[in-house]
N, C-alpha and C positions, 0 to 999 in steps of 0.2 A: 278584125279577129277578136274571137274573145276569148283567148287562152290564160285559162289560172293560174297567179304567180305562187308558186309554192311558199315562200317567204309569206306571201301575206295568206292563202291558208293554213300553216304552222301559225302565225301569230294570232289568226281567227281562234282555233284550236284551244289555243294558251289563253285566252280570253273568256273563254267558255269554259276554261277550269280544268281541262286537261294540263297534264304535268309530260315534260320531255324528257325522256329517255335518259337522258343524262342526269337529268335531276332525281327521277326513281332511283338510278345507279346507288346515286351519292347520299341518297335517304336510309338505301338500305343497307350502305357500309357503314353510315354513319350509326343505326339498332344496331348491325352485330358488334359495331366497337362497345358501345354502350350498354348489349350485354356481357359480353366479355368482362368487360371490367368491373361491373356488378358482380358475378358470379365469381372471378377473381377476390373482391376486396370482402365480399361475403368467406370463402375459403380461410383469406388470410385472418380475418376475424375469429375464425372458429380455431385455427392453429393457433390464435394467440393466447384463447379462451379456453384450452384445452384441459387445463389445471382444472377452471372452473366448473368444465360438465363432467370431469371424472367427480370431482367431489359430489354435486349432483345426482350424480348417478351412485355413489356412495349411498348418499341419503339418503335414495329410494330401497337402498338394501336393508337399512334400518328400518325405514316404515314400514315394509315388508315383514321384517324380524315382528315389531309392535305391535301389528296387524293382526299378525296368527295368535300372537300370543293372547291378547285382545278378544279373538276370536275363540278361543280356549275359555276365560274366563266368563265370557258372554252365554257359551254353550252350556256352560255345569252352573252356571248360576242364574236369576233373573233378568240381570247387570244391563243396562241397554251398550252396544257399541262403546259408544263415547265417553259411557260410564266406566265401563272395565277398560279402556284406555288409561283415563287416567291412573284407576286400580292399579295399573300394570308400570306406568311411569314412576306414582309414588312407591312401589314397592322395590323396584330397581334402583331408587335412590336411596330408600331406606336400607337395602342389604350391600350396598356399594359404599355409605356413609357406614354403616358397620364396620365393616370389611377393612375400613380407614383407621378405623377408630380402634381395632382392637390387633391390625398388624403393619399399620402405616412404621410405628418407629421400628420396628426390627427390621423391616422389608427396607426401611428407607437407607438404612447404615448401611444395608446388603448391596442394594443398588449401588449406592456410593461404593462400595468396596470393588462391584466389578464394573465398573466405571474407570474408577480408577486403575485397579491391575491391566487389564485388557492393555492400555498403551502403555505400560510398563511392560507387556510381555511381549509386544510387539517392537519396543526397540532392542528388545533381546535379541529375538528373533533377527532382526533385521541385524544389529551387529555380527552376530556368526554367519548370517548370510553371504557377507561380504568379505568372509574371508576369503574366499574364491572366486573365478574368475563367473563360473556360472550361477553362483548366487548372489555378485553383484546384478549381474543381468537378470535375475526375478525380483531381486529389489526396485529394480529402475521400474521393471514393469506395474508393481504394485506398488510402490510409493511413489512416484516421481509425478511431479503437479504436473498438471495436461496444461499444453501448450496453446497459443491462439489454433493453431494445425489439428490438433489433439482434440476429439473428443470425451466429456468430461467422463460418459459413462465408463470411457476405456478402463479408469481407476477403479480398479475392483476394491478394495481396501478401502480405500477412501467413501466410496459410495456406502460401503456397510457402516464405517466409523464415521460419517457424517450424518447417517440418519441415527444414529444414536444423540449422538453431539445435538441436532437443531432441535430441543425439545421447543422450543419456542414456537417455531412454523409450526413443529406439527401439531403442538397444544392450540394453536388456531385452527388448522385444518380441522381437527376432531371436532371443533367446538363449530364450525361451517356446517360438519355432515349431520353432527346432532340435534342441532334447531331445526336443518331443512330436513331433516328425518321426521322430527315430531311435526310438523307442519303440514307432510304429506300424509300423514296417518293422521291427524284430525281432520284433515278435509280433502279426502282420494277423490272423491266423485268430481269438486272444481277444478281438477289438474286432470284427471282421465277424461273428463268428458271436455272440455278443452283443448286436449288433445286430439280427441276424435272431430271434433268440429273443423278443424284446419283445414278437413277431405270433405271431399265432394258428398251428399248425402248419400248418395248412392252404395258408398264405399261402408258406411257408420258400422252396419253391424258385422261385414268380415273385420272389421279393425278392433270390435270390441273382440270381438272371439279373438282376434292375436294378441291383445293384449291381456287378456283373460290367462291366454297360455304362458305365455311371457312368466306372467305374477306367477302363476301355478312353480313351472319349471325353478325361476327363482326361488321359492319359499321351498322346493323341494333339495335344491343344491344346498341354501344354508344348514336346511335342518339335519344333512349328510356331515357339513361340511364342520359343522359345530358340536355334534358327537361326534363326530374323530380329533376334535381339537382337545376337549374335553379327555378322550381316553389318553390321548398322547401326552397331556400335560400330565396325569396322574402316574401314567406310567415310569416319566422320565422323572418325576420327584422323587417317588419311590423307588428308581435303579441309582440318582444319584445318592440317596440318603443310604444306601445299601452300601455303596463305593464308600462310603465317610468322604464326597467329594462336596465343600463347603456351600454355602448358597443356596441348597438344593431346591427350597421353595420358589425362589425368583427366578432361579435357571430354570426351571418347571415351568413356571408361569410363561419366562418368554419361550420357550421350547410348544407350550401348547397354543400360543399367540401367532408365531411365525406358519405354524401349522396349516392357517387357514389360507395360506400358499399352496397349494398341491407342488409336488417335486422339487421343487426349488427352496422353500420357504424351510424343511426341515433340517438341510443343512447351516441356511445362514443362523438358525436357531442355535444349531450345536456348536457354532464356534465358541461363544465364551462361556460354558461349561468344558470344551477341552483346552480352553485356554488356560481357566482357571485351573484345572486337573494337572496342566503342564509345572504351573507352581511350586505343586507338591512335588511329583518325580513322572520322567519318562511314560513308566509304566504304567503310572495313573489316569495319566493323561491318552493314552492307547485302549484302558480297560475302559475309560468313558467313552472313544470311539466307539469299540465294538459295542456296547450297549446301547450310543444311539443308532448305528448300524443294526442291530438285530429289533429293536422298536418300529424303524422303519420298514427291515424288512418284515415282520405281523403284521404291520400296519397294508404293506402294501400288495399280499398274498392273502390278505384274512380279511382285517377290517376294513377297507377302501372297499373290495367287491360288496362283501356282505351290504353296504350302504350303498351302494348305485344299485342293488336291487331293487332298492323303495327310493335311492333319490335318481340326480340324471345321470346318463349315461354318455361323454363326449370322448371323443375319439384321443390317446394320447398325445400322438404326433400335433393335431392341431392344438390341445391345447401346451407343449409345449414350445410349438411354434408362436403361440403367440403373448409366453410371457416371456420370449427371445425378444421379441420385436416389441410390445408395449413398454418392458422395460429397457429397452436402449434408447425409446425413443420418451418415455416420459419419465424415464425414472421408477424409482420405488412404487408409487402412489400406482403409476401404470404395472408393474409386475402384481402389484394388491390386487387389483382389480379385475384383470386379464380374466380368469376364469369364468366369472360370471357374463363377462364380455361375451367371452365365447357360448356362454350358454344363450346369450339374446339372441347372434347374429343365429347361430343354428336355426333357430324359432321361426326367426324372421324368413332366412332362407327355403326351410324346408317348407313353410306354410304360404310365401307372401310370391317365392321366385318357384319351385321346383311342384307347388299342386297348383295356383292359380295360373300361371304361366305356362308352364310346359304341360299343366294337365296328368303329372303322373300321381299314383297315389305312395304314401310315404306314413311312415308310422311319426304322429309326434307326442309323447306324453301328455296327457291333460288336455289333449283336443277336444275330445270328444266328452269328457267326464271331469270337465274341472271344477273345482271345488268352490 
């Protein structure tokens, strides 16, 4: 007889460099663990680093700012680029060094002064709260230190009087987005085109075009975002100098600071000008309300349309949805940010998923004519 023993053509097989059934099994459980886990500690990485690409991405909103400006200077003059760069650096430190120099000690007492009152009127506040049974119960909710159980953003109070408080972090933070600010506006084309390289070539020029749109989009929300900041701070100096409600230049200032918040940002503004207003009497402190309340509402029936004429147009619901969710999940830094967020992923969306993908057509500013 000469019948073939299977055992020895399986082991013929395996000798010839064939791999058994069992073994492919366990090779290719063994890639998807080992992507998994890749792709996992890739994630976890990026959660941990998340501080670090908001600021990042801060920075690109400043080279963006430098850019135009840059580009302004370049345009009415001979200036090459990198020449009116500079132009536009030393003269921002030259009218900032001014600016220091001729109202750093008045401003600085002022600061001081509501630095200080703010938690003097907050333990007021907090004592008659607790006169009763339901204003200890808003006390606990706004003062009461968050537990390991407790998330910290819960503290509403606390969140606002602590970004005040850590001028430390944030005088680093500022000083993180202002270097990598000027870095990507002296040398855009080594970070853009580095970026576009990461893709397939095939990909290069739909990814400049989206990025092209991106920049557009961006330089057109700030340039919205920073004349309404601008008008609001004037305004609010000049209602509270009208009120005789004290501080008025610094309350102005952060009132037009906080601004560049859309929705959210104008009231965490107003608290210490009706705090401070509170000082003086009841009704002072009521007549500064309704004055920041009627600022807002011009600002938000007048001035806000008129500027999304010429800058972008994002729908309200998402974006207050998502300085709900940015800021609970990163804090301040994420509620700063949130809008312009939302102005990328739009971008990306409408250009990268809803016309290459699904093939429909969709209106995106600066697609087609960007600057």
């Amino acid at each position: 007889m000469n019948a073939t023993n299977p055992d020895t053509g399986q082991s013929r097989r395996l000798l010839e460099g064939g791999r058994s059934p069992r073994r492919e099994f366990f090779e290719r459980v063994l890639v998807l663990v080992a992507v998994v886990a890749a792709v996992g500690l890739l994630l976890a990485l990026l959660w941990q680093s998340t501080e670090v690409i908001l600021l990042i991405f801060a920075g690109l909103l400043v080279a963006i700012v430098l850019d135009g400006l840059a580009g302004l200077v370049s345009k009415y003059t001979s200036l090459s680029k990198l020449w009116a760069l500079t132009l536009v650096l030393i003269a921002i430190l030259g009218f900032i060094t001014a600016l220091v120099w001729l109202f750093l000690p008045s401003l600085e007492e002022q600061f001081v002064q509501i630095s200080n009152t703010i938690p003097e009127i907050a333990a007021q506040i907090r004592r008659s709260f607790q006169q009763s049974a339901a204003g200890r119960w808003i006390v606990e909710q706004l003062f009461a230190e968050p537990t390991r159980y407790s998330n910290r953003s819960s503290n509403v109070l606390g969140q606002i009087t602590g970004f005040f408080s850590s001028f430390l972090g944030a005088s680093v933070n500022v000083a993180i987005v202002l270097v990598s600010g000027v870095y990507f506006a002296y040398s855009p084309s080594l970070y853009y085109e580095g970026a576009v390289k990461l893709f397939p070539k095939r990909c290069h020029a739909r990814l400049r075009e989206v990025l092209d749109t991106v920049g557009y989009n961006l330089r057109r929300w700030l340039i919205g975002r920073f004349a309404v900041m601008t008008i609001n701070g004037g305004l609010t100096t000049l209602g509270l100098w009208m009120l005789g409600v004290p501080m008025a230049v610094p309350l102005g200032l952060i009132a037009g600071i906080f601004n560049f918040i859309p929705n959210i940002g104008p009231f965490l503004g107003a608290i210490p000008a009706v705090l401070i207003a509170l000082t003086q009497s009841p009704m002072q402190a009521l007549y500064t309300a309704i004055m920041y309340l009627a600022i807002q509402t011009l600002e938000g029936f007048l001035l806000t349309p008129l500027v999304q004429q010429r800058a972008v147009s994002l729908p309200p619901v998402a974006v207050i949805s998502a300085q709900l969710l940015l800021g609970v999940l990163f804090g301040f830094l994420g509620l700063l940010l949130a809008v312009p967020i939302v102005a990328v992923v739009f971008v990306l969306v409408k250009m990268l998923y809803v016309e290459d993908i699904l093939g429909n057509e969709v209106e995106v500013k600066g697609e087609n004519d960007v600057e």
